[in-house]
N, C-alpha and C positions, 0 to 999 in steps of 0.2 A: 612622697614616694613611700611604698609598703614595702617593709622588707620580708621574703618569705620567711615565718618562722622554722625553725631545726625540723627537720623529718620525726615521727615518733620508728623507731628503730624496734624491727621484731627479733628475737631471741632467735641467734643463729641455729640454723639446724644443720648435720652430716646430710650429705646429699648419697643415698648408700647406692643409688645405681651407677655413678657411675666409679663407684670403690667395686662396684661385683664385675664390673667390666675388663678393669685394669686385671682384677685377682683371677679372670677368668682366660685373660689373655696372656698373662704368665702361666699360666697351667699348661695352655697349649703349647707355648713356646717351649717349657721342659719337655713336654712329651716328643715332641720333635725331635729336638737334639736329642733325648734318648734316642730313641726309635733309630738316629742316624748313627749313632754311636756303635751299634749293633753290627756283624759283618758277620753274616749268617748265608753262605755261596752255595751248601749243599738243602736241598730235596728234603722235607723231613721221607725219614723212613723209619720201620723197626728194626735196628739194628743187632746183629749179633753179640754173644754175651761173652766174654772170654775172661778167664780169670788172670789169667797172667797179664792183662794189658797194662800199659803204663801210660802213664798223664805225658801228654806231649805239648808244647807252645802252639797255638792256633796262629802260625803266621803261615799257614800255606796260601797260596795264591792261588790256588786252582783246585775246585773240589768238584769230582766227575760222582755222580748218583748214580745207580743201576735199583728199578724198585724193582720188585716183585713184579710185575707185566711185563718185563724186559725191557722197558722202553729207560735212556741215559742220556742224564744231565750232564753239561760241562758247565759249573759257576751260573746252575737254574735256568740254562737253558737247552730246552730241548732238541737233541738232535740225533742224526745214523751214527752206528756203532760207526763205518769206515771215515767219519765225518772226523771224529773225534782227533785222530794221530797229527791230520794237517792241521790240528784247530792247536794244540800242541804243539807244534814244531814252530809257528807265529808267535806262541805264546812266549816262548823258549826264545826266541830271535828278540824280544822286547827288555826278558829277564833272567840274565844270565843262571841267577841260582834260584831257578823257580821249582818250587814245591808241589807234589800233589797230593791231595788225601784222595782216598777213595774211601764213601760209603756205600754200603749196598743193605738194602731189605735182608734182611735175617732168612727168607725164602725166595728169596731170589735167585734167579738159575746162577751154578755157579758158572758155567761155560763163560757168562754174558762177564760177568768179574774177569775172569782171566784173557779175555777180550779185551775187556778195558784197561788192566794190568799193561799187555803185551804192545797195546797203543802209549802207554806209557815209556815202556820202555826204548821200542823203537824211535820214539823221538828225542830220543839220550837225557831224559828225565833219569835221574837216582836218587835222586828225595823223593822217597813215597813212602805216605805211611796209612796203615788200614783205620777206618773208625771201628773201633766196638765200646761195648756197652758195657762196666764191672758191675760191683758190687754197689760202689756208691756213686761213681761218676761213670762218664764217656772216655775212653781213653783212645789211644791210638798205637798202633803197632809199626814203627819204624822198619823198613828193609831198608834201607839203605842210607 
């Protein structure tokens, strides 16, 4: 009976595809969770500049858009100015101390803001604060 002799053994080599696979699938999985990480509710727009603003905490819960075409976001979605107050008052039912920011285009009609404002207030919101733009950041203008 023969016995087979040892294998001759080749010099390991790094397998590098699938090390670029792994490295390529961590990549995406950061980007992800960044990306989810992010809670961005308003429209971008050009916003107004105001120098007195101040830095406020980004925990509103609700950011109504007004761009420059008249047309207004609630939280990126598009809908009628009269839509907005009931869309609020549900909001308001879910969360007792719910917050609004309102941003508007820096040329946006102002009528359509004090629209939006006045749907604010009649749904007994008093956290609301304006976005504008300073010197070095975005800041927001509390009323209430």
């Amino acid at each position: 009976m023969k016995l087979p002799s040892s294998p001759v053994h080749a010099p390991a080599r790094i397998q590098i595809v699938p090390l670029i696979d792994v490295i390529f699938f961590l990549l995406a999985t950061f980007i992800m969770v960044s990306l989810s990480m992010v809670k961005n509710q308003g429209i971008p727009v050009q916003l107004p500049k105001a120098a007195t603003g101040q830095s406020e905490s980004r925990t509103a819960t609700a950011t109504i858009t007004v761009t420059d075409a008249g047309r207004v976001y609630l939280n990126r979605e598009l809908m009628e100015m009269d839509k907005v107050g009931p869309r609020l008052k549900a909001l308001k039912r879910q969360e007792a101390g719910l917050k609004v920011l309102i941003n508007a285009d820096d040329v946006a009609y102002f009528g359509d803001v004090v629209k939006a404002l006045d749907h604010v207030r009649r749904a007994g919101i008093d956290k609301i604060a304006i976005q504008t733009t300073g010197a070095q950041h975005a800041s927001a203008q509390s009323s209430g």
